[in-house]
C-alpha positions in Angstrom: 85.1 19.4 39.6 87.9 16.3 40.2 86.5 13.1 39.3 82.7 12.7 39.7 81.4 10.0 40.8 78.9 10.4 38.0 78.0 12.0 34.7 74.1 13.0 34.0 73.0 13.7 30.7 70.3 15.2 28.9 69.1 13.9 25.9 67.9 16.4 23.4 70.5 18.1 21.7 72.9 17.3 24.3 73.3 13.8 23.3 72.5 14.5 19.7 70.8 17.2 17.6 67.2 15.3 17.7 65.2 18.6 17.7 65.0 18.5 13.5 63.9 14.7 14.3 61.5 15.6 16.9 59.7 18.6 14.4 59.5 15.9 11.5 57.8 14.0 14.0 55.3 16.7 15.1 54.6 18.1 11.3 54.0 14.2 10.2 51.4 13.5 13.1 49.4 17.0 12.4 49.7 15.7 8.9 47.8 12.2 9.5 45.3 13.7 12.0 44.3 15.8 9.2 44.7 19.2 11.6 46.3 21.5 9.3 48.8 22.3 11.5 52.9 22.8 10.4 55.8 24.1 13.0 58.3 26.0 11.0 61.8 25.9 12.7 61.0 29.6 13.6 57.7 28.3 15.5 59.4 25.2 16.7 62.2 27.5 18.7 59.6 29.6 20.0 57.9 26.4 21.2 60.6 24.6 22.7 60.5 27.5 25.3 58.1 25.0 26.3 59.7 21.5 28.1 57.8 18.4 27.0 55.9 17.6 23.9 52.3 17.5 25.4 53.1 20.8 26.8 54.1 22.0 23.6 51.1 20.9 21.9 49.3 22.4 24.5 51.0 26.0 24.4 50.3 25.6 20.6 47.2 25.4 20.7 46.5 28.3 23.7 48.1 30.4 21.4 45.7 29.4 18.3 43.1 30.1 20.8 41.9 26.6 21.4 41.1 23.2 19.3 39.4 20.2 19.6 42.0 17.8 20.2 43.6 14.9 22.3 46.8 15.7 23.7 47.4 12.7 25.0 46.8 11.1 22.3 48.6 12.9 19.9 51.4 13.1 21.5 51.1 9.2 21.6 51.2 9.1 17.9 54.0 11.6 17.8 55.9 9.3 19.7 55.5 6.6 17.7 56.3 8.4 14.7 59.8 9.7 16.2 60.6 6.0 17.4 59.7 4.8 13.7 62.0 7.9 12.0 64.9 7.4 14.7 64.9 3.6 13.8 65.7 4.1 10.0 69.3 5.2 11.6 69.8 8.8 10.7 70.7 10.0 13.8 74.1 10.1 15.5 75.7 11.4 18.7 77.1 14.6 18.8 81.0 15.3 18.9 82.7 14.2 21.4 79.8 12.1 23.1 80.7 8.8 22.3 84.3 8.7 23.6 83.4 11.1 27.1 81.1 8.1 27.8 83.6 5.4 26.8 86.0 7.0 29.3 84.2 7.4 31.9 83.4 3.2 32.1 87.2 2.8 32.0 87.3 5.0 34.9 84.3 3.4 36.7 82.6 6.3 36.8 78.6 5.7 36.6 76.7 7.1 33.5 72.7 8.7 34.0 70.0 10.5 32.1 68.1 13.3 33.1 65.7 14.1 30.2 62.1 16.1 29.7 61.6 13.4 27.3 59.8 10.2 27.6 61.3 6.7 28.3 60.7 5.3 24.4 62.2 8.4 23.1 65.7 7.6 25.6 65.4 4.0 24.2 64.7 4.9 20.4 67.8 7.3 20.9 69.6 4.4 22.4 69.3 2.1 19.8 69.8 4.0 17.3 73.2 5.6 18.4 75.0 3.2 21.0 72.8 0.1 19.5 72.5 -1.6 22.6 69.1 -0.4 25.3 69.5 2.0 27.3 69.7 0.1 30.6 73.0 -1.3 29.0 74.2 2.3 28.1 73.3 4.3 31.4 72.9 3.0 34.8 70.2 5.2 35.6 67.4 7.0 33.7 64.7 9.5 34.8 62.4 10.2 32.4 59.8 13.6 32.0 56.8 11.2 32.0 58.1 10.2 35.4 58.1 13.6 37.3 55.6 16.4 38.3 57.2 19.5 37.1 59.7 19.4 34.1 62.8 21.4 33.1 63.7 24.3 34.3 62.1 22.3 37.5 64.5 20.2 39.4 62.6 17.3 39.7 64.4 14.9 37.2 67.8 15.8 38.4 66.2 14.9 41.8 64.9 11.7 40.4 68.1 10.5 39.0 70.4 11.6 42.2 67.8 9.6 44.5 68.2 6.5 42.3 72.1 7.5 41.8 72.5 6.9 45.7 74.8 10.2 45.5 74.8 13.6 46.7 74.6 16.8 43.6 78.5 17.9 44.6 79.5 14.2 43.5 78.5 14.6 40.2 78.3 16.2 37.1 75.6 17.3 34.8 75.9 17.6 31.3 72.8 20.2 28.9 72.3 22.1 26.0 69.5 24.3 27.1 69.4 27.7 29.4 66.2 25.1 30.9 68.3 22.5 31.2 71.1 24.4 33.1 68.3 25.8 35.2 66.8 22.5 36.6 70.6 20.9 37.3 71.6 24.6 39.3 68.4 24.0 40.8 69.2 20.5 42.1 73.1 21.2 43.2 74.7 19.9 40.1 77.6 21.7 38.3 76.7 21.8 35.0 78.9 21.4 31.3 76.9 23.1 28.9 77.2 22.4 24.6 74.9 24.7 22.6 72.7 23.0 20.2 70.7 23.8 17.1 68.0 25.4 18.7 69.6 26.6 21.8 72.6 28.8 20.4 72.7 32.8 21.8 70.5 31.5 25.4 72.0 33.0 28.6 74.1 30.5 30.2 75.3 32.4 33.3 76.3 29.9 35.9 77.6 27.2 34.0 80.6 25.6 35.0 81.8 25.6 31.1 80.5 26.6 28.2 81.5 24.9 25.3 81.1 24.2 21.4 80.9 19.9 22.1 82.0 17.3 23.8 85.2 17.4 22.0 86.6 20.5 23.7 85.7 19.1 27.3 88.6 17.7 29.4 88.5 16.5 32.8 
């Protein structure tokens, strides 16, 4: 693709490697709910088949055949947690990141988010790594907590083109994830894709580019 008129982002692992982050989170909030619960990275990659955290919990515990638990409010704790941990500044952007976006406001080029995460995730991200809210980083943001049906759905590329103003084939979307990938193709989008972490040896087919970071990506 020549110029785009945009760049969409995921967040997780596509921004930065948060998933570690994100686990700590989860392990920390079993811990204080007293729910002898721990996801080992092994479980935690299995999980993240998953997209969203309440859905995770929620395949977790389906698969422990049931618990008496809220969700909701679990998750609302995890939350917390994760904004508290991302906070104490140990998190940065991945290679590459950083200047890609610098670039792309020289060239006037709009900047969006299209994550399965929440809002105070994106924010707690923000601050963390571009110190500034994420309004003042990205002119659009569509959240998971603000769709239906999450990744591999297309509803928060959707989201983000409707508030965008601009059709998928003037813009270009930028994941980590087979899931990820599958949601953009799924809205029109032609899609950069950086394996993460967790995300490393998933099928990519139909990708524009598959590539190590941000580093390696020209336009």
């Amino acid at each position: 693709m020549t110029d785009p008129l945009a760049l969409i982002f995921d967040v997780d692992g596509t921004l930065a490697e948060t998933e570690e982050l994100h686990r700590r989170a989860f392990n920390e909030s079993f811990a204080d709910w007293r729910l002898g619960w721990h996801w080992s990275r092994e479980e935690y990659a299995r999980l993240l088949k998953t997209t969203g955290g309440k859905e995770r919990i929620a395949a977790f515990v389906a698969g422990i055949g049931g618990a008496d638990v809220d969700i909701p409010a679990l998750h609302a704790a995890k939350t917390a947690r994760y904004t508290a941990l991302m906070a104490e500044g140990a998190m940065r952007l991945r290679p590459g990141v950083a200047p890609l976006i610098a670039r792309a406001r020289a060239r006037g080029q709009r900047l969006a988010v299209a994550t399965t995460t929440s809002r105070p995730n994106v924010e707690a991200l923000s601050l963390a790594c571009f110190a500034r809210p994420a309004a003042e980083v990205f002119d659009v943001i569509a959240a998971g907590d603000e769709v239906a049906m999450k990744k591999p759905a297309p509803d928060v590329y959707l989201l983000a083109l409707d508030r965008l103003g601009l059709a998928p084939t003037a813009c270009l979307a930028f994941e980590d994830s087979r899931n990820g990938l599958l949601s953009a193709r799924q809205a029109g989008l032609a899609v950069i894709v950086t394996p993460s972490a967790y995300t490393e040896g998933e099928d990519f087919t139909g990708a524009a580019r598959v590539l190590p970071d941000l580093t390696h990506y020209t336009e």
